[in-house]
C-alpha positions in Angstrom: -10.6 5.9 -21.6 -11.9 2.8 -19.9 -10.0 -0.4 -20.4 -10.4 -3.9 -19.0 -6.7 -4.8 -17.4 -5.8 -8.8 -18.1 -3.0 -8.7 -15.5 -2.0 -7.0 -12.2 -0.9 -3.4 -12.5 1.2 -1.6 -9.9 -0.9 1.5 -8.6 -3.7 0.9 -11.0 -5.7 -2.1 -10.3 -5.7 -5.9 -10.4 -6.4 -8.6 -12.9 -10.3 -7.8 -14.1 -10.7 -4.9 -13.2 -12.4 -2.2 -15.2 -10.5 1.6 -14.6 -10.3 4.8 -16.3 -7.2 5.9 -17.4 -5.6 8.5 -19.7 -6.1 7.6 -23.7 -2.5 8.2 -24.3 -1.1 5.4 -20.9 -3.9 2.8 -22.6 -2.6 3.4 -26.2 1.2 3.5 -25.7 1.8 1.2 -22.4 -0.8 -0.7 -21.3 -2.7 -2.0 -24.6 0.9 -2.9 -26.6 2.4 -4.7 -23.7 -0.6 -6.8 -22.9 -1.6 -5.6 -19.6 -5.1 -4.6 -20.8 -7.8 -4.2 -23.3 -10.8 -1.9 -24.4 -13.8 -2.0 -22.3 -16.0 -2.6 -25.6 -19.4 -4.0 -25.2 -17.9 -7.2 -26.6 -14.9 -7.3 -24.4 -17.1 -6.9 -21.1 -19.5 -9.6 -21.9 -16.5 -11.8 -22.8 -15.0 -10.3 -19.2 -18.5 -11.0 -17.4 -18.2 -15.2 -19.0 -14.5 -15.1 -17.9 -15.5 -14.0 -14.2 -18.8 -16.8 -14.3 -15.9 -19.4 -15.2 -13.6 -18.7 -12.5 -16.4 -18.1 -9.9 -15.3 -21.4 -8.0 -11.6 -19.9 -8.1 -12.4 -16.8 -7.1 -14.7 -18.0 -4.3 -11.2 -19.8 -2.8 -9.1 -16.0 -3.7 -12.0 -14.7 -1.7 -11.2 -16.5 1.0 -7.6 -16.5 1.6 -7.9 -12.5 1.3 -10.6 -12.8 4.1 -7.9 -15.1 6.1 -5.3 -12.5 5.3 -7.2 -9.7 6.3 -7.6 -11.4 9.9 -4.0 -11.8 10.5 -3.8 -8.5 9.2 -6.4 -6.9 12.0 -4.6 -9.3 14.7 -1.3 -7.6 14.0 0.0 -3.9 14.5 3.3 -3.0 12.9 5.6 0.2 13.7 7.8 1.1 11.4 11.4 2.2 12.5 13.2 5.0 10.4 15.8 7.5 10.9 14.4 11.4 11.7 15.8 14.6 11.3 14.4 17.9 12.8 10.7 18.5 13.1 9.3 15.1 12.9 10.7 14.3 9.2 12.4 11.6 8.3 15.6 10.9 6.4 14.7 9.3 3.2 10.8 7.9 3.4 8.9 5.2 4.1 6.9 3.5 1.1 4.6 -0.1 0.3 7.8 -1.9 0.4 8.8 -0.9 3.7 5.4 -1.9 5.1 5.3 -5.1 3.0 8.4 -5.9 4.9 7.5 -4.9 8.4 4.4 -7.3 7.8 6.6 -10.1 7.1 8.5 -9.8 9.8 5.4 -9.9 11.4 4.2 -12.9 10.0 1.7 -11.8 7.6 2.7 -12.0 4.0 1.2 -9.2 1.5 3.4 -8.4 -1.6 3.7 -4.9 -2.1 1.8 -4.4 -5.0 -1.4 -4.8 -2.6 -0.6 -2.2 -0.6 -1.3 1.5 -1.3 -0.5 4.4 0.7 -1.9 7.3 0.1 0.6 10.1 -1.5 2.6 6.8 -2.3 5.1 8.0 0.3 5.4 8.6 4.0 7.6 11.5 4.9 7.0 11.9 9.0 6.5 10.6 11.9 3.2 9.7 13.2 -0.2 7.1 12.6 -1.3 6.2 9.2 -3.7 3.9 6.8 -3.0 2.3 4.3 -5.2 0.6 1.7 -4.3 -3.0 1.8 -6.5 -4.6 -1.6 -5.9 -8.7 -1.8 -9.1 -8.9 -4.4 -11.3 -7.2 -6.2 -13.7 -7.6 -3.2 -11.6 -7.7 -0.1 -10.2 -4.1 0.5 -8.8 -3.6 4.4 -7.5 0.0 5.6 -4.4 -1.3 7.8 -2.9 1.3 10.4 0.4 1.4 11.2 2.9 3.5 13.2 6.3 5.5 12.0 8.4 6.1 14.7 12.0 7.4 15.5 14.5 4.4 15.4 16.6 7.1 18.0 15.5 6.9 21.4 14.0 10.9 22.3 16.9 12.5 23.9 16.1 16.2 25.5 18.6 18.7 25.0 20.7 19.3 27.9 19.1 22.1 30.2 21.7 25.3 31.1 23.7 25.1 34.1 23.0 28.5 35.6 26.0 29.5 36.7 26.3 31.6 40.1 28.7 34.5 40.6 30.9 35.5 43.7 30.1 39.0 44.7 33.4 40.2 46.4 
């Protein structure tokens, strides 16, 4: 069922947007508590006037998400967490982890804007994530999870030598 959403949605889209989603999620969630409507032939060209209206506004959304995607290209982030055998960490690592890491970075993205794929990290290693200020401006950011542990080898075997008598 295709629906036009009239606010943000978490994992879904942003304010605008058209999307496809299960009759059932439109019906019971999404068209009751406001956060959408039907994409009806009336309700798109009523949409399409909205979006002429607002193109002033959007061209100065544009551009901050342009700005933000230049500090975000500018900065590289490794993210610190706690690993157990094999490469897999204890607990995981999700959008609000990396939202925070960014911050501390000096680049502010709220967490809603971020998506990682699986929406979960559970080992160690380089990934992407989808970083979508705007409709228009969508940047994959890479980031790094790493052991907050320093690597530590395992002791190597004294060999022991033996007195022949």
């Amino acid at each position: 069922m295709e629906i036009i959403l009239k606010k943000d949605v978490e994992n879904l889209g942003l304010e605008f947007d058209t999307v496809d989603v299960k009759p059932g999620y439109a019906r019971n969630f999404l068209i009751p508590q406001g956060y959408a409507v039907l994409a009806t032939p009336k309700n798109r060209a009523v949409l399409a006037e909205v979006l002429e209206a607002r193109k002033e506004e959007e061209a100065k959304l544009v551009a901050a998400a342009n700005k933000i995607v230049e500090q975000l290209k500018k900065t590289s982030v490794s993210i610190a967490a706690k690993v157990g055998s094999g490469d897999k960490l204890f607990g995981s690592i999700n959008n609000a982890n990396l939202a925070e890491e960014l911050a501390k970075a000096g680049v502010e993205v709220d967490k809603k804007y971020i998506k990682i794929p699986g929406n979960t990290i559970k080992r160690l290693g380089k990934f992407t994530a989808k970083v979508r200020l705007h409709r228009e401006v969508e940047y994959d950011y890479e980031f790094e999870v790493v052991s907050d542990a320093p690597v530590v080898e395992a002791p190597k075997a004294k060999e022991t030598k033996t007195e022949e008598a």
